[in-house]
N, C-alpha and C positions, 0 to 999 in steps of 0.2 A: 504493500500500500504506500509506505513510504518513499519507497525509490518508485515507483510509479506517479507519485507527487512531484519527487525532483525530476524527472524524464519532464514532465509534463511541463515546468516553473522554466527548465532553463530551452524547452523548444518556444515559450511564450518570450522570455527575454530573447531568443537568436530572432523571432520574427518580429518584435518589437524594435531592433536592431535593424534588420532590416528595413522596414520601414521607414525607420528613421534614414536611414542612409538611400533610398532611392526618392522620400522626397526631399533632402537638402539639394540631390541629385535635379530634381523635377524642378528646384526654385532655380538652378542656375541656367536651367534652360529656360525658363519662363518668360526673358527679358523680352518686352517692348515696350515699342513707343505708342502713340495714340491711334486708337481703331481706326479713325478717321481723321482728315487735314496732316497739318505738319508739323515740326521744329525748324527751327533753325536756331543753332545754336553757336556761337561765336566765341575765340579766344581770348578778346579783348583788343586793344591798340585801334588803329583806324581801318574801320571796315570798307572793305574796297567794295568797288561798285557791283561787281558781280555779285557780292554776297547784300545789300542794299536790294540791285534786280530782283534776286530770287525771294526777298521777302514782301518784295512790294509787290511782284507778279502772282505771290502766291494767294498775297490777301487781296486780289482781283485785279489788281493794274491800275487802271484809270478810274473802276470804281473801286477802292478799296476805301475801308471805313477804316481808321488805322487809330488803336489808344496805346496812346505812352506812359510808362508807368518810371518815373524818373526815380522813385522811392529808395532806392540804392544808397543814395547819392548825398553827401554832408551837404546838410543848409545849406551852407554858404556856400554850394558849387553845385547845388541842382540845377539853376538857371543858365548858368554858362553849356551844362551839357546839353540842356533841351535846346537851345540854340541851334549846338552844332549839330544835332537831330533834325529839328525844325531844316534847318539850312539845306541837309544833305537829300530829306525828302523832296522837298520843294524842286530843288533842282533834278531831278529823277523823273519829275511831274506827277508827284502822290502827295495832293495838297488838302484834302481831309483826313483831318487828324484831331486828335484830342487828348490832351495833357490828365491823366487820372492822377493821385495823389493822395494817399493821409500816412499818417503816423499812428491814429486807430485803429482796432481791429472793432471794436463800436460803430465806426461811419462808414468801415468796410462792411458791414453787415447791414448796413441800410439798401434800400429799395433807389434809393435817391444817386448814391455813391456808383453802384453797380451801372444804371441806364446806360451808361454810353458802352461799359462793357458787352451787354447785349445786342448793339448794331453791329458792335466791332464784328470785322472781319479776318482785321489782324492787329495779335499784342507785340509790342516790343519792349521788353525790360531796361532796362538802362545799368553801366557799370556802376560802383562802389563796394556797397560792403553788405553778401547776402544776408545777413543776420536782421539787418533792416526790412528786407523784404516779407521774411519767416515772421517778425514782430509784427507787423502790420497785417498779412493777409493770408497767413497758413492755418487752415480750419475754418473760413468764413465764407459768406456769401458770395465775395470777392471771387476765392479760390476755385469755387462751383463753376461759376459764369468765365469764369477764365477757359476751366476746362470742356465748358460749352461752347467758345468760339471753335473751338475743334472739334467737337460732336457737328458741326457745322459745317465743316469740311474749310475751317480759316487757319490761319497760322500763328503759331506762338514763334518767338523770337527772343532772343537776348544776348547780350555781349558784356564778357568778366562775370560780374557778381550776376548778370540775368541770364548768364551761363549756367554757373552752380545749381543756381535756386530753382532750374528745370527737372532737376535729378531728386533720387528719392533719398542721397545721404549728400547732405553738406560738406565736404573739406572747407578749413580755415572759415570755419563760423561762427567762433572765437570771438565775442566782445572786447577781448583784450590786446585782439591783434591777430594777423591774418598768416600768422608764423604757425601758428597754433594749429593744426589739421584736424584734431579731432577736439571741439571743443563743446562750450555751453550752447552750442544752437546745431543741431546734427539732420533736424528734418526736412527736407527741400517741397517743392510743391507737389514733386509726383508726376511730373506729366510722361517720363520715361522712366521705369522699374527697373529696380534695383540694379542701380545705376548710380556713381560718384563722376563729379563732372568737376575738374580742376583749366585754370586756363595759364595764360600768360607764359606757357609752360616752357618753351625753348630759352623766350627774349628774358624771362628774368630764372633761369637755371632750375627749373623747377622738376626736372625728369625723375628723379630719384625719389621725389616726395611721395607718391601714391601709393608708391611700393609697400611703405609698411601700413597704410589703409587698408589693403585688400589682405595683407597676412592676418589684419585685426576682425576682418570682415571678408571671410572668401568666398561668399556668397554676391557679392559687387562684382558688376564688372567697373573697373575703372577707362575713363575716356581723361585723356589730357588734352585740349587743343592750344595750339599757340599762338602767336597773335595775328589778327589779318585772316585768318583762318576760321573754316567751320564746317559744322555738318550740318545737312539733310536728314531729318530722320522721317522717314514713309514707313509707317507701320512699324515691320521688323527688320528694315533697314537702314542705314543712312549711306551716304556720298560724300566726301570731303570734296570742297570748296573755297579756295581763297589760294594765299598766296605761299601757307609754309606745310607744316604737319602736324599731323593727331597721330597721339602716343594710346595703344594699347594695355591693360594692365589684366591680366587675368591671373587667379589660383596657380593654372597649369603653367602658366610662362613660367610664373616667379617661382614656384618650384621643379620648376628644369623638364616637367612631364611632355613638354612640346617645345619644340627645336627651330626659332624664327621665320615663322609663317609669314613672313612681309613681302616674300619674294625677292627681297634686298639678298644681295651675296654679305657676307660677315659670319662674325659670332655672334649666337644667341645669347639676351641677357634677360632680365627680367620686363622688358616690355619689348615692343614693338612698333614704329611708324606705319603709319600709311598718307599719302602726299597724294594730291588732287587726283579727283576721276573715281579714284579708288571705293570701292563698295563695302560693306560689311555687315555680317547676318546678325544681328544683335542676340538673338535667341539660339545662334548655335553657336556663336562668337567665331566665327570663319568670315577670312577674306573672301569676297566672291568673287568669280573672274570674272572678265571685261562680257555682260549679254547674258547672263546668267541671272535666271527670275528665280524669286523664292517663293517659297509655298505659305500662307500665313492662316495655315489651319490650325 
């Protein structure tokens, strides 16, 4: 009776074990982006035109409704950046737009706050410091209609800190400073799963940073892009866009289980680039070749 109790106790713990190991298995293939519409998501430094094009085409062109969400951004330098926002649309010829804004997560939960996000067609977040962002508008009405401009088939956008705050884990969220990778603000808005999203990543030496993110959390995949630079994310894929590279970071890289998948000749190390054109399965985390369609079943 007894050893027929322990047969029984430890075939309950191996399949409880198992279990456990085919879904951590199951969440790291899970990753996507939004069933419907787009990202585009940006390095930081000044976005070129191509990457400007693809967001202003995305959220309809000529008619595109387009809100800015400058909330990033210290007081005293939100205005200078909506300028040069304001400025770069204009000239592109995407001249409706509108300026959203608070510091509440109270008037982000208003009926009143939201409206213009509702016409929107397309968001663009603005750089500074995502922890701003997360303060203001993670868990509110805001955050809903945000994610309905994309149930809509519009586009979400952002560059540096409206890079991050696309992702479901924050690096450098850190109130105290943006040195800090894992800090007091860790939740991003979600619009792509389980997904850490770092930028500025070549032009200020940032390569190495993610690395020990993803050992802490290797259920992430991590994305690094650099500045000038961006992705596309369709679904369960995106395209790199712009002018440098997006750094790779997965479990399997950083612990040597896969051997530099970039196509690049070298040594493997713990990440990976991929440089314009270039495609990516987000949910199996493979480069895809050049015409190569994915399945998003």
């Amino acid at each position: 009776m007894i050893k027929g109790f322990k047969l029984f106790l430890m075939a309950m713990i191996a399949l409880t074990s198992s279990n456990y190991s085919n879904a951590q298995s199951a969440d790291t293939t899970a990753i996507i982006g939004p069933n419907k519409g787009k990202l585009i998501i940006v390095g930081g430094g000044n976005a070129s035109d191509d990457i400007w094009n693809a967001f202003i085409d995305a959220a309809g062109g000529k008619n595109a409704n387009i809100v800015i969400i400058p909330t990033a951004g210290d007081d005293a330098k939100i205005k200078e950046g909506a300028s040069k926002i304001k400025d770069a649309l204009i000239r592109l010829g995407a001249d409706n737009f509108t300026f959203v804004h608070t510091r509440s997560k109270a008037v982000a939960n208003t009926e009143v706050f939201v409206a213009p996000i509702r016409k929107a067609t397309g968001v663009w977040f603005e750089g500074g410091r995502h922890w701003r962002l997360a303060d203001s508008y993670l868990n509110t009405l805001a955050q809903k209609e945000f994610k309905a401009v994309l149930e809509r088939g519009g586009v979400i956008a952002g560059s540096s800190a409206g890079a991050t705050i696309q992702g479901s884990f924050m690096v450098r969220g850190d109130t105290k400073g943006n040195k800090i990778l894992i800090g007091d603000h860790t939740e991003g808005l979600d619009f792509i799963h389980h997904v850490a999203i770092d930028q500025h990543v070549m032009k200020r030496n940032r390569q190495f940073d993610m690395v020990e993110v993803i050992k802490k959390h290797p259920d992430l995949l991590g994305i690094g892009i650099d500045e000038s630079t961006a992705i596309v994310v369709t679904k369960d894929s995106f395209e790199v866009i712009g002018n440098s590279y997006v750094a790779i970071y997965d479990i399997n890289q950083i612990e040597g289980r896969e051997k530099n998948p970039s196509g690049f000749s070298g040594n493997s190390g713990p990440f990976y680039y991929l440089s314009k054109g270039q495609r990516f399965d987000l949910r199996r985390r493979k480069i895809l070749e050049s015409g190569v369609k994915i399945s998003n079943d």
